[in-house]
C-alpha positions in Angstrom: 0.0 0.0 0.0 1.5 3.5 -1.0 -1.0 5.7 1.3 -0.2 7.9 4.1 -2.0 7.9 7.2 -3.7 10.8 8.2 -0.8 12.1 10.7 1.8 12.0 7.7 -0.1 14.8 6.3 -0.1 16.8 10.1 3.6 16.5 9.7 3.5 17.7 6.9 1.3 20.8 8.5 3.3 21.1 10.9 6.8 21.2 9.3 5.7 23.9 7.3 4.1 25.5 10.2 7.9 25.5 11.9 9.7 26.5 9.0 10.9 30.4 9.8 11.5 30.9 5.8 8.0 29.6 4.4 6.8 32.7 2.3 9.4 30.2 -0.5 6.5 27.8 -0.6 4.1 30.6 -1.5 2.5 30.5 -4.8 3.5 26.5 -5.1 1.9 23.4 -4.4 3.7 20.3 -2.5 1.9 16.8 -2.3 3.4 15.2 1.3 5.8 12.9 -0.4 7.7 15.9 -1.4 7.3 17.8 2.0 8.7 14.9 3.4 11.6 14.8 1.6 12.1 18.4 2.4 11.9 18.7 5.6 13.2 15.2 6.4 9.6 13.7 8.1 7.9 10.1 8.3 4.9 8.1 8.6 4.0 6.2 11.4 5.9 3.4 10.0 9.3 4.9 8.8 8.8 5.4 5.2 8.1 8.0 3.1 4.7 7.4 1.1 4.9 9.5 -2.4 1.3 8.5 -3.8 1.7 11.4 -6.9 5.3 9.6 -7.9 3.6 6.5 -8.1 0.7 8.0 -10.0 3.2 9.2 -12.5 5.8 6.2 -13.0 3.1 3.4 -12.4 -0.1 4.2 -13.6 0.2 6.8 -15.8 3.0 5.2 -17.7 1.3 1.9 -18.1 2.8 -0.9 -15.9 1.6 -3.3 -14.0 0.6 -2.2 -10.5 3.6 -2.6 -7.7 3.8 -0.6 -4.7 7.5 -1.8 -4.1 9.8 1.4 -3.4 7.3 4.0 -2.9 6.7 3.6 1.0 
């Protein structure tokens, strides 16, 4: 499974919430696999769920579904 639980995405709230230099992210928008790279965060189990780069290298480019490396 390559979905984030619900306080993945507070992390990601909160992170950006911390960050003193935030008016960068203005104008821009971040899904949490890409927060989480940013400012270093994790689910509940360790990993790093990035849903949109699965959308993109998986789905959208035709292959067969497998959730290997993107938790």
């Amino acid at each position: 499974m390559i979905s984030e639980t619900p306080r993945y995405i507070g992390r990601a709230i909160s992170a950006i919430a911390k960050d003193p230099d935030k008016k960068r992210l203005n104008g821009q928008s971040f899904s949490s696999g890409q927060l989480a790279k940013m400012y270093n965060f994790h689910d509940l189990d360790g990993s790093q769920p990035d849903a949109f780069r699965y959308l993109v290298e998986v789905q959208e480019a035709g292959k067969p579904a497998n959730t290997e490396g993107y938790r």
